[in-house]
N, C-alpha and C positions, 0 to 999 in steps of 0.2 A: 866848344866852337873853335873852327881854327883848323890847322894840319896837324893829326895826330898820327903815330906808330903804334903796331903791334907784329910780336912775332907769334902768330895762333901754332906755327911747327917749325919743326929744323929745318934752316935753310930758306925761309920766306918770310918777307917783309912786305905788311901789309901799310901802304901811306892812306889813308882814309883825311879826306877836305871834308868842313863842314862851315862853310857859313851862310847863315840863311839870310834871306828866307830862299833865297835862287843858284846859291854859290858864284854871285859874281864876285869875285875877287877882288878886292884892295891891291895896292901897292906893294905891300908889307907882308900878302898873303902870297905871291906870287916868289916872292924872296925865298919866305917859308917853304914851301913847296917845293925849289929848288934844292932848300938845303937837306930835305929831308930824304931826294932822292940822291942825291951823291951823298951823302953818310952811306944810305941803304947799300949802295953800291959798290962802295970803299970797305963794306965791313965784312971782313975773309970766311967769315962764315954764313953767309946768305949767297943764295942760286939764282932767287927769281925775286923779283919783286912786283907786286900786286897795285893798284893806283885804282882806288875807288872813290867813291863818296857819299856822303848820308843825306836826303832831304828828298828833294820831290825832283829834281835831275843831278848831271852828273855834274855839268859847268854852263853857268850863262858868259862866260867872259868878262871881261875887265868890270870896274863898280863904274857904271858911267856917272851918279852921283858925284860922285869923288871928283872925276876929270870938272863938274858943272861945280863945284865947291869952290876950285884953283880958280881964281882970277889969270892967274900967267900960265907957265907953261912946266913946272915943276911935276904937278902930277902927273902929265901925260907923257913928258919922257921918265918918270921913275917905271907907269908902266908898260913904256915901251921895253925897257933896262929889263924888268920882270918879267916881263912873258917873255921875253929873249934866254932871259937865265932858267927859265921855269922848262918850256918846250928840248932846250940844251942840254937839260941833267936827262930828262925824260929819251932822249935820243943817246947821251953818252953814260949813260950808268952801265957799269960796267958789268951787271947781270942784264939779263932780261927782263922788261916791262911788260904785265899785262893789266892792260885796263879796261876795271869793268864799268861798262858805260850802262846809267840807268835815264830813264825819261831822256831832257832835251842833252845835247852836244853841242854847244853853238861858237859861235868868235874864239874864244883861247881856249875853249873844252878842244875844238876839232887839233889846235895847234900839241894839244897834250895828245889826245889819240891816236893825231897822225904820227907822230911821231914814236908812240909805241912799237913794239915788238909783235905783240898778238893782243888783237880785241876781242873781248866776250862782250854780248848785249845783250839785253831784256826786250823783250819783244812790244814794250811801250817807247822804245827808242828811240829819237832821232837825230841826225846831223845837218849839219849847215852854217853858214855864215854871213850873217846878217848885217854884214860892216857898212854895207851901202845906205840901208835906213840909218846909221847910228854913226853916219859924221866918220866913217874909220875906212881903213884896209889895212889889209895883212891875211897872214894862214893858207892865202890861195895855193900858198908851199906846201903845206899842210892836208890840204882838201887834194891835191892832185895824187898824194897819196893813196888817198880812197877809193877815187873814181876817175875813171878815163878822161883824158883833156877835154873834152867838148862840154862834156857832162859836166865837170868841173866848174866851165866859161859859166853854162846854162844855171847854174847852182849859186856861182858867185854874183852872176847881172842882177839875178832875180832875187834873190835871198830867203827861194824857199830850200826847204828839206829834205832830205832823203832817208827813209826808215832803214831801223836793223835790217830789214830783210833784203831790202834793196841791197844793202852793203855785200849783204852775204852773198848775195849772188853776181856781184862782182869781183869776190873772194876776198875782200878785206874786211871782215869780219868774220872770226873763226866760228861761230856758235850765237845763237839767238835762243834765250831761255826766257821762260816765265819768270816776271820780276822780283817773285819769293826763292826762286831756283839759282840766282844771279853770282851771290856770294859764294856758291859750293860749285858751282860748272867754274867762276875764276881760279879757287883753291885746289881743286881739280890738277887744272889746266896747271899752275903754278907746280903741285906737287910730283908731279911728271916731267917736271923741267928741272924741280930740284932733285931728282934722282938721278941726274948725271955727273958727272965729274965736276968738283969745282971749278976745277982751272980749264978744265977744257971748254966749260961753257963761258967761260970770261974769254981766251981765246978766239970762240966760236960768235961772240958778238963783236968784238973786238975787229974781227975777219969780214963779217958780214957790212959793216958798218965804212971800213973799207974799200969794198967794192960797189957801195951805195954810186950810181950816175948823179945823184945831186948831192950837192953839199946842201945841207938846210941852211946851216948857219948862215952860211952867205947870201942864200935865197931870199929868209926870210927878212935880214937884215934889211935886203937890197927892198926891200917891199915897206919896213917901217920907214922908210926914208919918203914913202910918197903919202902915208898919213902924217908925219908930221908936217908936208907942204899943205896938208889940205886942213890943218889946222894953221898956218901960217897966213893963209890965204883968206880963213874966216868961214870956206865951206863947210868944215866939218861943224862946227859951232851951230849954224844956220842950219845943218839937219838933225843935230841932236837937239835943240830945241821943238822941232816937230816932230820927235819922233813918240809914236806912235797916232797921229794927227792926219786926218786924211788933207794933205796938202795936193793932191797932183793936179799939174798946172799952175800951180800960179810962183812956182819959180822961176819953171819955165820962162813963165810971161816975163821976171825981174831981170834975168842973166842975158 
C-alpha cells in the first residue's frame, strides 16, 4: 500500500498508487507521490515515466475523512500543499509522463492527468470533478486541459463525467483499451518514447512546457485560495457533511 516504483525496462519508470479501498489520497500520500516523480525524473537514466495505479480506479482525490478528522485547519492545507506538490512534479518531471488511467478520475486524479504528457485509458474510464458536492474547488486548471471551456464550465457546475472515449474524441486522450490491455498499450506508449535521445527528450519537454499559454502553478494556486475561503466561511464543512445525502433545497431555503 502506498506509492511504489518499478523499473520493468531501460529507461522507464513505472510510479504505481495504491491505497484502497478508492485511492483517495492522504496528506502524506500526496507528498509521496510527489517525491517519487521528481526522483523518477532527476534520474539520468530514465526517458519516460508511467503514473498508474492498482485497485478498482485510478484516483478518487483527497481522503475527505481525514480533512472531517482535523477539528482546525491543518489537514486541509497540508492537502492543499500536496496536491500542489503532487500535480507540480507530474507537470515538471523532466521526462515525460504517461498516465494510465483505469475506472474513475475524479478531484486530484483529473489534477494528476491533466497535468500529464499523454493519457492512455481503459475503456471503463472516467473523468471529472466532483468538488462542488464535497465542500472543495480546485483542478478546474486541470480539467480545461481535457476539454474545451464550455464543456469544462458544464463538467465542473454539475459534477458529472466524461468517459474515455468522450476524451478521445476531444484528443486528450491518446488510446482507450480494454482494462486487461491497459498496462501493455501504457508500456507501449512509454517504450517508444524511451527510444529517443535522452537529452533530447528532456529538452523536448523542457521546450514544450515553455511554451505552455498557462502557467498551472499559478492557476491552480490561484483556485486553492477560493477553497480554503470556503472552508473559512463554514460552506465547505456544511456540504461535506451531506454529502452523498439528497439535500436539494433545503439549503437553499437556509442561505
Amino acid at each position: 500500500m502506498g506509492v511504489s516504483t518499478a523499473s520493468p525496462e531501460k529507461g522507464i519508470r513505472v510510479v504505481t498508487v495504491d491505497f484502497p479501498p478508492v485511492n483517495a489520497l492522504p496528506v502524506q500520500g500526496w507528498y509521496d507521490l510527489a517525491d517519487a516523480l521528481r526522483t523518477a525524473g532527476r534520474d539520468p537514466g530514465i526517458r519516460c515515466v508511467v503514473l498508474t495505479a492498482r485497485g478498482r480506479g485510478f484516483n478518487a482525490g483527497v481522503d475527505i475523512k481525514e480533512l472531517q478528522r482535523d477539528a482546525g485547519h491543518r489537514a486541509l492545507v497540508g492537502a492543499n500543499r500536496g496536491c500542489y506538490e503532487a500535480f507540480a512534479a507530474v507537470y515538471e518531471c523532466e521526462v515525460p509522463v504517461v498516465a494510465a488511467v483505469n475506472g474513475f478520475c475524479l478531484g486530484g486524479g483529473i489534477g494528476l492527468v491533466g497535468n500529464a504528457d499523454v493519457i492512455v485509458a481503459s475503456d471503463d474510464a472516467t473523468f471529472g470533478l466532483p468538488e462542488l458536492d464535497r465542500g472543495a474547488l480546485g483542478a478546474a486548471t486541470h480539467l480545461a486541459r481535457l476539454v474545451p471551456q464550455h464543456l469544462m464550465r458544464a463538467l465542473y457546475y454539475t459534477s458529472r463525467t466524461a468517459t474515455a472515449q468522450e476524451l478521445h474524441a476531444h484528443g486528450s486522450v491518446w488510446r482507450v483499451v480494454p482494462r486487461a490491455e491497459l498496462a501493455d498499450a501504457a508500456l507501449e506508449l512509454a517504450q517508444e518514447i524511451a527510444r529517443k535521445d535522452g537529452s533530447l527528450i528532456r529538452l523536448a519537454k523542457a521546450a514544450i512546457n515553455g511554451i505552455d499559454p498557462v502557467d498551472v502553478r499559478r492557476s491552480y494556486r490561484f483556485e486553492q485560495g477560493f477553497t480554503f475561503e470556503a472552508n473559512l466561511s463554514g460552506v465547505a464543512d456544511r456540504v461535506r457533511d451531506t454529502f452523498g445525502k439528497d439535500t436539494f433545497g433545503k439549503e437553499d431555503q437556509q442561505s
